[in-house]
C-alpha positions, -999 to 999 in steps of 0.1 A, spaced: -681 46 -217 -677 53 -254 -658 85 -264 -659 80 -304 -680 97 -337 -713 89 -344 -696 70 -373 -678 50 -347 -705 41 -321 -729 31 -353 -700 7 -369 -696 -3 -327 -739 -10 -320 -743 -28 -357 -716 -52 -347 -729 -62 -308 -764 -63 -329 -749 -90 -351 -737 -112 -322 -766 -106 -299 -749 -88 -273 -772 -69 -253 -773 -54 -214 -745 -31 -219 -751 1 -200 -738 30 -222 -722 65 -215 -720 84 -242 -703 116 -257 -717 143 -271 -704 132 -302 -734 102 -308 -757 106 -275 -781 131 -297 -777 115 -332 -807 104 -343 -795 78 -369 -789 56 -339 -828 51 -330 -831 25 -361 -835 -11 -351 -798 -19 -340 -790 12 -325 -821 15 -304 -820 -23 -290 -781 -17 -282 -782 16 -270 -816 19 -254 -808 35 -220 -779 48 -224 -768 78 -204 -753 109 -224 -737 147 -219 -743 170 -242 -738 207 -245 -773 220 -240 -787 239 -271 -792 272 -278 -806 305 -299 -780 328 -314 -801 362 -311 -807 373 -341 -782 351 -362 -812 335 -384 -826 366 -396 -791 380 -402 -787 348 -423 -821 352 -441 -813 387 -450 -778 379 -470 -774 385 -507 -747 383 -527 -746 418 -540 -734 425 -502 -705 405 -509 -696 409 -543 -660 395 -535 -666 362 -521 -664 327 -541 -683 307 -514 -711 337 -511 -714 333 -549 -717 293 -552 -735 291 -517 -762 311 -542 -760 296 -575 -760 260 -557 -795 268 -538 -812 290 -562 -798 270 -598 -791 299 -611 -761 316 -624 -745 351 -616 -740 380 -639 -701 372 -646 -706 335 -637 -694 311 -665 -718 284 -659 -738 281 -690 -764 253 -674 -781 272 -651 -802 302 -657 -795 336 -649 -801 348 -613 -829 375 -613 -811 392 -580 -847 387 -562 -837 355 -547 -841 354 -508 -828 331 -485 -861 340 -463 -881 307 -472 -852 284 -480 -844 257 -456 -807 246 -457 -779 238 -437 -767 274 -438 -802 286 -425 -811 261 -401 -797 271 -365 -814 246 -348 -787 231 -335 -760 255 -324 -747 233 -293 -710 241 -300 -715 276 -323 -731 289 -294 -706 283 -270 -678 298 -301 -700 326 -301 -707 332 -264 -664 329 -256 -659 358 -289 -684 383 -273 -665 374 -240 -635 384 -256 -649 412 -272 -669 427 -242 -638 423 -218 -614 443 -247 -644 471 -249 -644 475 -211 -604 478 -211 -602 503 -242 -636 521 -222 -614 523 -189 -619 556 -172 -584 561 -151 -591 557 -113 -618 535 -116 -598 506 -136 -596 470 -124 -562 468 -116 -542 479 -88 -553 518 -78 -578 519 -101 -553 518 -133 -566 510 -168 -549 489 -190 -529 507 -219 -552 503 -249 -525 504 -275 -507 473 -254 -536 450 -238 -520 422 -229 -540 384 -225 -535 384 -185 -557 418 -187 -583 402 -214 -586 371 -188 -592 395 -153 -624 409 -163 -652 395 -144 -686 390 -153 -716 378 -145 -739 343 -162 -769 356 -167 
């Protein structure tokens, strides 16, 4: 079994390469089991068959386009917004200092450029961050929504929206689907 980094498990599968040590079955962390720079030569003859858990992937609705759509003029206060543009366009802002690139035209779009900031591909973990915030956020909208009488704690009582309190957040119930 083999909790460690990609990094880790790649150091671990180039060494048993070296001295020919082979037969090992392997369970493996989400952390290497879906990396693909372990199907080269070493990897692949070391960790062929091995058996892995990984969160399952999945689609933010909606979070690509939102991503596509971005500009800088609708964050005209952030630094990363601003370098996250002139990086992957080359090209510098109106009250940017960098003198080597070109001006920006401000009709760039992010809706044909592939980077790591656009690709959602492979959400495994974001998903589940995003899944546990609208969770949170769902469960505080039902408390501050709470009609009195038909509340979820005892006779129907609703939680008092200017104190919710974390035992309240964590009663609501809901449904996987």
């Amino acid at each position: 079994m083999a909790f460690m980094s990609h990094r880790e498990i790649k150091l671990l599968a180039t060494e048993l390469y070296k001295q020919n040590i082979t037969g090992l079955q392997w369970v493996g962390s989400d952390a290497w089991i879906t990396d693909h720079s372990l199907t080269d030569n070493e990897g692949h003859s070391i960790l062929e068959g091995s058996l892995g858990f990984a969160v399952s992937q999945a689609k933010i609705p909606g979070l690509e386009e939102h991503l596509r759509r971005l500009h800088p003029s609708q964050f005209p206060d952030s630094q990363f917004v601003r370098d996250f543009w002139e990086d992957v366009f080359d090209c510098s802002l109106n009250d940017s200092t960098n003198a080597q690139r070109k001006p920006c035209s401000g009709f760039e779009s992010l809706q044909n450029v592939e980077s790591q900031f656009t690709d959602v591909s492979d959400l495994r973990f974001t998903n589940n961050v995003y899944k546990s915030v609208y969770a949170v956020a769902h469960a505080l909208d039902n408390l501050i929504k709470c009609e009195d009488g038909k509340g979820p704690f005892s006779n129907g009582s609703c939680a008092d929206t200017k104190d919710i309190q974390p035992q309240q957040v964590r009663k609501r119930q809901f449904s996987a689907t």
